[in-house]
N, C-alpha and C positions, 0 to 999 in steps of 0.2 A: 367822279373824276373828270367828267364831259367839260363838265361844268367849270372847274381849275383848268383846263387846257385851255378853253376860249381867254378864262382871264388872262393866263397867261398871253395870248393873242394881243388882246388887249393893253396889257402891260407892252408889250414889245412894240408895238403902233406907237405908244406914246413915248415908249423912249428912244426911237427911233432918231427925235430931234435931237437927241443929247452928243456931246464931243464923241467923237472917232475913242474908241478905248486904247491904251495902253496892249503892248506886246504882251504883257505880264500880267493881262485877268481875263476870267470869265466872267460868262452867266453862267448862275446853279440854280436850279430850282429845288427845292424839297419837298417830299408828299410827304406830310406823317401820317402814315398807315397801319391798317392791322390785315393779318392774315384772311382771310375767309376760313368758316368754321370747318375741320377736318384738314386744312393745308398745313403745311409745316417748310420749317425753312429751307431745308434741302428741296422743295416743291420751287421758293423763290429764285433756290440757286439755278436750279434749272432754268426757269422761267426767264432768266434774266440774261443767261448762256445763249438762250433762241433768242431774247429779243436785238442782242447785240448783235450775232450773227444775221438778222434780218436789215438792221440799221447798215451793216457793213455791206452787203448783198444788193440795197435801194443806194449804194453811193453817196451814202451822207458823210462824208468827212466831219470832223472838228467837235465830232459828243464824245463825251465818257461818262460813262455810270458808274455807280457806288451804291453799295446796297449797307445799311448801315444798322445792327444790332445792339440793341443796350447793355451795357455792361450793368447799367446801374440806373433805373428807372424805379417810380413808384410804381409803375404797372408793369414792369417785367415781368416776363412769362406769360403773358397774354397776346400774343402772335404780336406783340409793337415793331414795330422800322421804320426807319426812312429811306425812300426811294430820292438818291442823289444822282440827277439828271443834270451836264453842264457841257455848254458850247463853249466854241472859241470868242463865237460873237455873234452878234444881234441878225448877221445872215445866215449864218449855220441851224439859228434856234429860230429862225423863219423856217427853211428848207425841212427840218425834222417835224417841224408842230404841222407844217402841210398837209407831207408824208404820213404823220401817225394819223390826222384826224382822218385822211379819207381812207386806213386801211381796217383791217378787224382787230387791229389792236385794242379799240378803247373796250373792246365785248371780250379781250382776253383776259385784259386786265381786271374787268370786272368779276368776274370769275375766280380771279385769286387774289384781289383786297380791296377793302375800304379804304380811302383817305379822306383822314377828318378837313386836314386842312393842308396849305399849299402856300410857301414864297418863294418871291423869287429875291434874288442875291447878285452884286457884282463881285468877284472875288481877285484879292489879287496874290498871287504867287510870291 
C-alpha cells in the first residue's frame, strides 16, 4: 500500500500543472482490497471510525471516506472492498498523503488489508 501512496504522490506532482478544478469535483482515489485473514468487516467499520476521527483530530479539512462492499462480485465473500478516499483538491490530497505517510498508519493499515491495486479519479458532482 506504501507503494500506491507514493504513486499517488507522484500522480499529484504531475497534475499539479493541470487548470484550477471546478467547485463541483474531486479527487478519489480507490484501493481494491481484501481483508487480512481472520478480519471482518465490522473490524473495517471500526478501523475506519478511528481513522476518520484521527484525520479530523491532525486538522485536515476537505477528505471523505467511503468504504465500499460488493453486492455482486465474482469473488464476493472473500473479504473484497474498496477503500474510497477523496479530497476537495489537489492541496487537501497533498496535506493528508503528508500526514498519512509520516504517521503509523501505513503499518495500521497493513495489518487489516491488502490492496491489489490503486486509481486515482477526478470526480464531479
Amino acid at each position: 500500500m506504501r507503494v500506491r501512496i507514493i504513486l499517488a504522490s507522484i500522480a499529484l506532482s504531475l497534475m499539479l500543472s493541470w487548470p484550477a478544478q471546478a467547485q463541483d469535483q474531486r479527487l478519489a482515489n480507490y484501493f481494491f482490497c481484501t481483508l487480512a485473514e481472520g478480519k471482518t468487516p465490522p473490524d473495517l467499520i471500526a478501523f475506519k471510525a478511528e481513522y476518520e476521527k484521527a484525520v479530523e483530530q491532525a486538522g485536515l479539512d476537505g477528505y471523505e471516506l467511503r468504504v465500499q462492499f460488493p453486492l455482486y462480485s465474482d469473488d464476493i465473500g472473500n473479504g473484497k472492498f474498496v477503500w474510497d478516499g477523496s479530497w476537495a483538491d489537489f492541496e487537501a490530497m497533498g496535506r493528508i498523503t503528508a500526514w498519512f505517510e509520516a504517521s503509523e498508519w501505513p503499518a495500521r493499515f497493513q495489518k487489516l488489508m491488502s490492496c491489489e491495486s490503486s486509481s486515482l479519479w477526478r470526480v464531479v458532482d
